[in-house]
BADONU-687311 format. One line per 5 residues: number of its first residue (from 0); for each residue x, y, z of C-alpha. Coordinates in pm, whole numbers, plus 50000, padded with zeros to 5 digits. Example, Ala and Ser with C-alpha at 12.3 -4.5 7.8 and 13.67 -1.06 7.14 Angstrom:
BEGIN
0> 51230:49550:50780 ~ 51367:49894:50714
END
This chain:
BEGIN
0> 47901:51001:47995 ~ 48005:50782:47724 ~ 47836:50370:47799 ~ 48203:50246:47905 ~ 48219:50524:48181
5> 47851:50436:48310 ~ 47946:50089:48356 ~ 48243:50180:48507 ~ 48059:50379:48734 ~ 47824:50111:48834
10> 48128:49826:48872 ~ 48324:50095:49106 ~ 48025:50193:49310 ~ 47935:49830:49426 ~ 48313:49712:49492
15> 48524:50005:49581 ~ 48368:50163:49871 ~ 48363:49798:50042 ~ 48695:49692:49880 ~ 48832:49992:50054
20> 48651:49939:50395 ~ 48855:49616:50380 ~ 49208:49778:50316 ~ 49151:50074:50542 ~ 49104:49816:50793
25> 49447:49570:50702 ~ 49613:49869:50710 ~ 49527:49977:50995 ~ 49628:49693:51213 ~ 49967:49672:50998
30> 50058:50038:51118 ~ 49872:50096:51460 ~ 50206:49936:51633 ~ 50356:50323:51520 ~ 50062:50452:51780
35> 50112:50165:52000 ~ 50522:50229:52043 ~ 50386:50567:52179 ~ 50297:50354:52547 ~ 50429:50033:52450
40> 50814:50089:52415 ~ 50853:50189:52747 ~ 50617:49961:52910 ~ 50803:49677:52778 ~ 51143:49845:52779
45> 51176:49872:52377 ~ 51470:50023:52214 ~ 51453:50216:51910 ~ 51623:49958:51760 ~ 51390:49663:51886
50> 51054:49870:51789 ~ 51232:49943:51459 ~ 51316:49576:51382 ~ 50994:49483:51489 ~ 50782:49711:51295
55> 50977:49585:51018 ~ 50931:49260:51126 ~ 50620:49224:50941 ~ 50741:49257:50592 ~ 50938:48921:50603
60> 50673:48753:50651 ~ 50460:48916:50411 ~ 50737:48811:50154 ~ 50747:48473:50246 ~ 50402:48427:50156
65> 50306:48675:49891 ~ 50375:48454:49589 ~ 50163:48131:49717 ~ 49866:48327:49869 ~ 49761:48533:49516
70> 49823:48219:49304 ~ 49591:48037:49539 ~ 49327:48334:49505 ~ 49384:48316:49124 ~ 49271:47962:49152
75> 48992:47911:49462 ~ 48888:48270:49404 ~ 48861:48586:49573 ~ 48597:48522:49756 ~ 48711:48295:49950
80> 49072:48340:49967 ~ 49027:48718:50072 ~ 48782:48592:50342 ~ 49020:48378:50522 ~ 49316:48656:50482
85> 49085:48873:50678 ~ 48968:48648:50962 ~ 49360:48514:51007 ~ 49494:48892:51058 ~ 49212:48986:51294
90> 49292:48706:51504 ~ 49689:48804:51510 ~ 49663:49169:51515 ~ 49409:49141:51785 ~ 49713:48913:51962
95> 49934:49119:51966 ~ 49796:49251:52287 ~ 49995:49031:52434 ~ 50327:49103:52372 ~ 50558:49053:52664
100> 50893:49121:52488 ~ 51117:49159:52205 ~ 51098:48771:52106 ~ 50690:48753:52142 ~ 50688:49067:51921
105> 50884:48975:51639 ~ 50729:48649:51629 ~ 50326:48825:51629 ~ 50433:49086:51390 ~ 50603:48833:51124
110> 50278:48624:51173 ~ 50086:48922:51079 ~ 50251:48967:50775 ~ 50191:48633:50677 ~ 49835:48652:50765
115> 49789:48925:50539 ~ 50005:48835:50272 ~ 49823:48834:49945 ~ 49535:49090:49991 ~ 49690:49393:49787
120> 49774:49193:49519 ~ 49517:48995:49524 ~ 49260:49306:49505 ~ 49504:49465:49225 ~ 49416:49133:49025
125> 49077:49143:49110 ~ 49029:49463:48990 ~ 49200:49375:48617 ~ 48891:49116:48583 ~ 48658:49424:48560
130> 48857:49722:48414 ~ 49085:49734:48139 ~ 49434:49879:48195 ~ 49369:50193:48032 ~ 49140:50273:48314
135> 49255:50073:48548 ~ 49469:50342:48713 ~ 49170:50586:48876 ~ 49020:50275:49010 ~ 49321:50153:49197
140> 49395:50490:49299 ~ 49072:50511:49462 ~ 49067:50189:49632 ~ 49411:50250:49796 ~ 49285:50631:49893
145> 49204:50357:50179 ~ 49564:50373:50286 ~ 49611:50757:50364 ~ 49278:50762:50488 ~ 49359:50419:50719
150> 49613:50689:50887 ~ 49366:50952:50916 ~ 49108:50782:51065 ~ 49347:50560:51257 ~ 49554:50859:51413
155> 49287:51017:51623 ~ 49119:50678:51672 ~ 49405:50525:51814 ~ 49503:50833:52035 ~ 49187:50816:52189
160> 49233:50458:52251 ~ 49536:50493:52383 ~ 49371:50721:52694 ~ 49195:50370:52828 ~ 49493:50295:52999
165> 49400:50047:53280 ~ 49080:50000:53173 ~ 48986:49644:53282 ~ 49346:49596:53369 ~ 49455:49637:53008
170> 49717:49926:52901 ~ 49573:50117:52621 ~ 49836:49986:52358 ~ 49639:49629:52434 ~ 49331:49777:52392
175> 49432:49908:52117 ~ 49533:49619:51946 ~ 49184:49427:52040 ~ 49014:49699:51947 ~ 49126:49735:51615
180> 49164:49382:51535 ~ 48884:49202:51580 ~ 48700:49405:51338 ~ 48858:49224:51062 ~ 48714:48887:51140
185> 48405:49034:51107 ~ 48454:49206:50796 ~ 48617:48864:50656 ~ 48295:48704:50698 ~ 48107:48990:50510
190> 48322:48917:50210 ~ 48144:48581:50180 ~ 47821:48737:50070 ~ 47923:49064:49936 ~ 48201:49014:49725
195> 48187:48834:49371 ~ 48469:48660:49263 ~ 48416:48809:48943 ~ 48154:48966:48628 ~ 48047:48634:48580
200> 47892:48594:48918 ~ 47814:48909:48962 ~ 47406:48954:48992 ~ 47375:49273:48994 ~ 47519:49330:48614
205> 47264:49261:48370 ~ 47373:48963:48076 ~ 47448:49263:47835 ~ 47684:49444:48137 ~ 47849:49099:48162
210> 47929:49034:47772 ~ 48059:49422:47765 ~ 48313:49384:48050 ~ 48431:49049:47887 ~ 48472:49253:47533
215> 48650:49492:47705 ~ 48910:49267:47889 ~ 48905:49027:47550 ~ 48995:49357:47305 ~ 49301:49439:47572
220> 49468:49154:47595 ~ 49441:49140:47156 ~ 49600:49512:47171 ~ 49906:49447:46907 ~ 50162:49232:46949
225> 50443:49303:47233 ~ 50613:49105:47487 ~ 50323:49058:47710 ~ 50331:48776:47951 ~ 50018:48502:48046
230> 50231:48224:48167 ~ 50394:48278:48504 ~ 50755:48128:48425 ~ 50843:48380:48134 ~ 50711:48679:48399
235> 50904:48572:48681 ~ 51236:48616:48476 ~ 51143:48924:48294 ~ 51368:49260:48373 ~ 51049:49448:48361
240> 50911:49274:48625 ~ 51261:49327:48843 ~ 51303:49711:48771 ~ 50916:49716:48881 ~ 51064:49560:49208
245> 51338:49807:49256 ~ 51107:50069:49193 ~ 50859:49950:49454 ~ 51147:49871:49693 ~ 51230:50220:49733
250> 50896:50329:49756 ~ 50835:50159:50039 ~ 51145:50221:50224 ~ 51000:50550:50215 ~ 50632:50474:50315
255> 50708:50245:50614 ~ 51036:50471:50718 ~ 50841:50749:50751 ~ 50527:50642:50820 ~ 50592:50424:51118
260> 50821:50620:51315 ~ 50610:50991:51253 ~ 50377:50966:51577 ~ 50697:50927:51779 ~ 50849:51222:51575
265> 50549:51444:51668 ~ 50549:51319:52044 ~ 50895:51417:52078 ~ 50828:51800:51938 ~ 50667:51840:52210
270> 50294:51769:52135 ~ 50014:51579:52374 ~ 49910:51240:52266 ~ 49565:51395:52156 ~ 49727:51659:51952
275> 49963:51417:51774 ~ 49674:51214:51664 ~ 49532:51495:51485 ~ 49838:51649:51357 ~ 49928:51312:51221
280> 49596:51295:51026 ~ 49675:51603:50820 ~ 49910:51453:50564 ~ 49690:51171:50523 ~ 49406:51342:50482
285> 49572:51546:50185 ~ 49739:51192:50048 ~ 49414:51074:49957 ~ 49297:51368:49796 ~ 49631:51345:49580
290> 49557:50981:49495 ~ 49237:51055:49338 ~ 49308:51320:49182 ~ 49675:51216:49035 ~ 49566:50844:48923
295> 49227:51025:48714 ~ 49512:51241:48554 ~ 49698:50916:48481 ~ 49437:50809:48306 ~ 49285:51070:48117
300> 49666:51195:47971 ~ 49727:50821:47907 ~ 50063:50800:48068 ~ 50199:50596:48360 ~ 50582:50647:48405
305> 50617:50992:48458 ~ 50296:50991:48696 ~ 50532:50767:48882 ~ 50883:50927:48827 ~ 50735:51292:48941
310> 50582:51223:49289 ~ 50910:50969:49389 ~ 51143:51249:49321 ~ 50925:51552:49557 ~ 50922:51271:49796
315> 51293:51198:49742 ~ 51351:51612:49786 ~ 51095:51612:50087 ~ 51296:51360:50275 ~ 51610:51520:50237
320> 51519:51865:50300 ~ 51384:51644:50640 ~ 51710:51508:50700 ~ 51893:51834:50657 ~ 51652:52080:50872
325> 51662:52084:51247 ~ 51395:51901:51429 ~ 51092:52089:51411 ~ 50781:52186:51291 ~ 50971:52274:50942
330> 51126:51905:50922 ~ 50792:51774:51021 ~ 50581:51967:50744 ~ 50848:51817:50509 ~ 50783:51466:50575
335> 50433:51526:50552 ~ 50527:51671:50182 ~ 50707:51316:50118 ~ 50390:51159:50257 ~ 50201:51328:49983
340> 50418:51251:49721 ~ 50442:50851:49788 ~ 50095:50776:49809 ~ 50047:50939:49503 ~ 50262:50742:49347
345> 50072:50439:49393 ~ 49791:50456:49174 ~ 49991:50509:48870 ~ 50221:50264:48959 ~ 49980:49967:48992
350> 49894:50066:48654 ~ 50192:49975:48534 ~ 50217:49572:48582 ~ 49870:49467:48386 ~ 50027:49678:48066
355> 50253:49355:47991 ~ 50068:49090:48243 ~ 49753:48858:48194 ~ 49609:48604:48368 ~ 49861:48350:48584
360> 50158:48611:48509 ~ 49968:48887:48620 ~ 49849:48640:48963 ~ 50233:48612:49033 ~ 50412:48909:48853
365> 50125:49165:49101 ~ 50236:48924:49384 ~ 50639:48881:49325 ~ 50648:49305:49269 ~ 50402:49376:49567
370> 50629:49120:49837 ~ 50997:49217:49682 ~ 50904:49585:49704 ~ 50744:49541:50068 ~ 51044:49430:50166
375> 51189:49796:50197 ~ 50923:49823:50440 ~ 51119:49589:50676 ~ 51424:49773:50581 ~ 51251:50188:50647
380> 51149:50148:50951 ~ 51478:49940:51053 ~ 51761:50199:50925 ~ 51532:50490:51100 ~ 51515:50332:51408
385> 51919:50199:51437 ~ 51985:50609:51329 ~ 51803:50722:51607 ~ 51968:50452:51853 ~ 52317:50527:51762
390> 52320:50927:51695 ~ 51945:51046:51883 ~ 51856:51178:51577 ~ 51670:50992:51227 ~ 51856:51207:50984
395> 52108:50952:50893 ~ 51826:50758:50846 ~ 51622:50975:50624 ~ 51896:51047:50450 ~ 51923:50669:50299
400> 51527:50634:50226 ~ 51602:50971:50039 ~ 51850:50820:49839 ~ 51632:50462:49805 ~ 51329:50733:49656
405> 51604:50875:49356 ~ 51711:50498:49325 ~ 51333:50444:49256 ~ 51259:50748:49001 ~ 51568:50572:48794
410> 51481:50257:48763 ~ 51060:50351:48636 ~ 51224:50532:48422 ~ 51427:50284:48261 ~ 51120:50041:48297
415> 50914:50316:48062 ~ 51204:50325:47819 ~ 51208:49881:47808 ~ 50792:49858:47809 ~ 50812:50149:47528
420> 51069:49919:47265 ~ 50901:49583:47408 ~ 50526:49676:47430 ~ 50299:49844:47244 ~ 50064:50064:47492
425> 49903:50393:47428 ~ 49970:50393:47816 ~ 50371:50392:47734 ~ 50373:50757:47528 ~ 50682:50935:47601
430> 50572:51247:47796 ~ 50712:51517:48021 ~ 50345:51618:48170 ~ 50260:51922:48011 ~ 49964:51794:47783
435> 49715:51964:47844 ~ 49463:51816:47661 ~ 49181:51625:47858
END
């Protein structure tokens, strides 16, 4: 173990298993409403359409405030900034418990999103002030293995929660909600002492652990010269940054359109509640392995684009072979395929940004990619859910987050072929994965 993958070591071991407590949790209360629609829909008379706006609901008002919340971590700090992100979207998630119809739920779940707007950036940023981006990917890939495994945990978990219907008066989907709300709060307060805003503060790297990390981040940022961005102006305008948007965009039509709306696609083949909490863990259970395993790879072959083209397009395939096969357990395994593929995705992907963004420009650049690109998530769960409404079935719908996945593997690979003539990153190489070496 060479010194740079010792420190690494020790940096990852004291943030990531507590960075990803905290994500495991936001994600969870952004997606629980998929376990809650299993009671809730008909309890307050919700349409596929409503549940489907709704869930997507959430994503406007994440974009709304993306932008401002990680420039105002960049400048009060992370401490702080992630703290109060964490104690808002407790309180909200934990309200929506009290939903009494279509109007109350739009309104909680676009509060939510603006609650909670800023943390994956902001922990993408905070990350680049420890690692450099050649091994930055692995990192980020294990941090958001919190995602998949917020899904695997969750599914059971919320199952099981669901079965306290009338407990105290409450239906399950409300305890459900308070349940797996208020934990946030709590956590938000444990950021205060646990989390650093950066090396500088950090006491438990020695003065020589310090003046390496620095050396580290100082001898990336002098790689040679390249359109690389430190000012947020020039970054907000920059294609690159734009075709990183489409290519998130799609992404996350794909994430959200599948991943809010599978419960209720395992419900209706026929399975128990119990049973659909477990089978729903499976795919997420195998995402996270992926996402450990494919953002090392990124890293030790060097490359980013085609770690991102590859897993887009088998969750592109996935989704159409979904769309085309008859509802069933062959359908279902395929859309937990295109689960597999789109979380490995991410890793690689979040790679990509710090290769031609520092400082400010990376602050907004993370943030402007991160809120454009969760927009799709407004518009997966939305097209799925106005399918099912108007034929009964969510082909037509998977059908159009298959094409938004192809849409996706195009436009990273025209961002590979504009950082390649613009920037000058060992992270850039042309490749078609078979390298073996490493």
């Amino acid at each position: 173990m060479t010194s740079d993958d010792a420190l690494d070591r020790k940096i990852a071991l004291r943030l990531i298993p507590f960075m990803m407590v905290l994500y495991l949790v936001a994600f969870l209360d952004r997606v629980n409403v998929s376990f809650a629609a299993l009671t809730m829909n008909a309890d307050l008379g919700f349409s596929p359409a409503v549940y489907g706006w709704g869930a997507g609901m959430f994503f406007l008002g994440y974009f709304a405030f993306e932008i401002p919340s990680n420039l105002i971590l960049e400048r009060v700090g992370a401490r702080v900034w992630i703290a109060r992100i964490m104690v808002t979207w407790g309180l909200v998630s934990a309200a929506m418990a009290f939903v009494q119809g279509p109007t109350s739920f739009y309104v909680l779940r676009f509060l939510l999103g603006a609650a909670e707007a800023g943390f994956l950036p902001g922990m993408i940023l905070y990350l680049t002030y420890w690692f450099p981006p050649a091994r930055l990917s692995r990192q980020v890939g294990l941090f958001m293995m919190a995602v998949p495994l917020a899904s695997a945990i969750g599914a059971p978990l919320s199952s099981l929660i669901l079965q306290a219907d009338g407990f105290l008066g409450l239906k399950g989907w409300q305890w459900l909600f308070i349940i797996e709300g208020l934990p946030a709060c709590g956590l938000g307060l444990a950021v205060l002492a646990l989390l650093p805003d950066g090396p500088a503060t950090a006491r438990w790297l020695t003065d020589g652990e310090r003046a390496a990390v620095a050396a580290r981040l100082a001898a990336a940022r002098a790689r040679p010269a390249g359109r690389v961005h430190a000012a947020l102006g020039p970054a907000l305008v920059d294609g690159r940054v734009w075709l990183l948007c489409a290519t998130y965009f799609g992404v996350v039509v794909g994430l959200y359109g599948v991943g809010l709306w599978l419960p209720q696609l395992v419900r209706a083949a026929g399975f128990s509640i119990g049973a659909v909490g477990l089978l729903t863990a499976v795919p997420y259970l195998a995402s996270a392995a992926v996402m450990l395993w494919w953002g090392r790879r990124s890293d030790r072959r060097a490359e980013r684009v085609w770690h991102v083209a590859v897993p887009t397009l088998v969750a592109g395939v996935a989704i159409a072979a979904a769309a085309a096969l008859p509802a069933g357990l062959a359908s279902l395994a395929a859309l937990g395929l295109a689960t597999v593929g789109i979380y490995a995705i991410l890793g690689p992907f979040w790679g990509l940004p710090p290769v031609f963004l520092t400082g400010t420009a990376a602050a907004g650049g993370i943030a402007l990619v991160n809120a454009v690109g969760n927009l799709g998530g407004f518009l997966g769960p939305s097209i799925v859910g106005t399918a099912i409404e108007l034929t009964g079935s969510p082909r037509a719908g998977f059908a159009l987050v298959a094409v938004s996945l192809g849409v996706s593997a195009a436009a990273v690979l025209v961002v590979g072929r504009r950082l390649r003539q613009t920037t000058e990153s060992p992270l850039l190489r042309a490749s078609d994965l078979t390298d073996r070496s490493g």
